[in-house]
N, C-alpha and C positions, 0 to 999 in steps of 0.2 A: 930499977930504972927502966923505961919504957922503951922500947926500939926509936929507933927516929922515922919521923914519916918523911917521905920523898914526894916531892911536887912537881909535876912537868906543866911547862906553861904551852899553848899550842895556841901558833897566830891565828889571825881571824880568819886570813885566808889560808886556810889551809886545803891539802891534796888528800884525795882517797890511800895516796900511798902513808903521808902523814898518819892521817888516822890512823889505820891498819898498823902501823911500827908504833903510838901510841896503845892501841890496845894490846900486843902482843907483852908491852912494857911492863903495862896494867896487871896482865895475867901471870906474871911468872911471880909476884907477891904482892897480893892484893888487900892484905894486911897490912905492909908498912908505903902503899905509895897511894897515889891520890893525882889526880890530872885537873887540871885547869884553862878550859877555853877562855880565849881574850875576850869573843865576844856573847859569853854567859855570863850573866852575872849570877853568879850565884857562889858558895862556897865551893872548894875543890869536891870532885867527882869521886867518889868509889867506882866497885866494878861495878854494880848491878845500876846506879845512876849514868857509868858511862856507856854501858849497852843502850840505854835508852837514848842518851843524847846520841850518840854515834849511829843509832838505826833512822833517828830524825835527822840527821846530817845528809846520812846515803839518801834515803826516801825525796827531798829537797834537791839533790844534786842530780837524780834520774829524771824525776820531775821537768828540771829545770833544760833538760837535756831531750825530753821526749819528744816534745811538741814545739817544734821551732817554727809550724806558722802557728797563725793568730786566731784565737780560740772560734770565732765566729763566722770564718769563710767561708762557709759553706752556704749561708744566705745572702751572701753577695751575687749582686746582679749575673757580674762575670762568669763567676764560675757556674752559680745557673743555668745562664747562658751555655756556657761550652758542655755541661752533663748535659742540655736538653740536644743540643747539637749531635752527641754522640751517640746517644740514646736513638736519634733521627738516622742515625749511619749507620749503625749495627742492627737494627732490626728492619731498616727495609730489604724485603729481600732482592736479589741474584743483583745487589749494587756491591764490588766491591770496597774495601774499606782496606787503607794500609793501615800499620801500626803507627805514622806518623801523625794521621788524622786525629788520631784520638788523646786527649791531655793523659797525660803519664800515668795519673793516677788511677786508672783504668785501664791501662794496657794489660797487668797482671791476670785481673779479674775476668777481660774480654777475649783474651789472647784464643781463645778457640773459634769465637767468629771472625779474627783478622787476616787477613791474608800477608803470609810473609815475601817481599821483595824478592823478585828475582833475579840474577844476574850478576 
């Protein structure tokens, strides 16, 4: 007689913690269990199939999490505008320049031509 196979079914939305307590499940006998996403269609997972889904899952969810503005800003007028601006501040010289002047995203980068607030 065959061992029995075990199934765990794992909602669509699932958490990074989820996964991680499914794969942990996975690995302690990966012989008689098998995983099943709600939103794969496909038959239940083994280990070496659920490695793969589950590195596409994270890869997706970092993804998803990296870049929260929008892929093309950088040719908008605006902000154009504000890098030619600062670009105008920081390299003329004996003007100074606080760190408020300049959009945030360049404070990092300029922070050794800014002069810091006093007082």
């Amino acid at each position: 007689m065959s061992p029995r196979l075990h199934i765990l079914r794992i909602p669509a939305q699932h958490s990074v913690r989820s996964l991680l307590a499914s794969w942990r499940w996975l690995r302690e006998d990966p012989d008689n269990r098998r995983v099943e996403p709600d939103n794969y269609a496909a038959l239940p997972l083994d280990l070496r199939q659920f490695r793969t889904w589950f590195r596409r899952c994270l890869d997706e969810r970092i993804s998803a999490r990296s870049a929260p503005e929008r892929p093309w800003r950088k040719l908008d007028p605006d902000w154009q505008r504000d890098a030619w601006h600062a670009a105008r501040r920081v390299n003329t010289p004996r003007l100074i320049v606080r760190p408020h002047e300049i959009p945030a995203e360049f404070r990092a980068r300029l922070r050794h031509r800014l002069c810091e607030d006093e007082g």
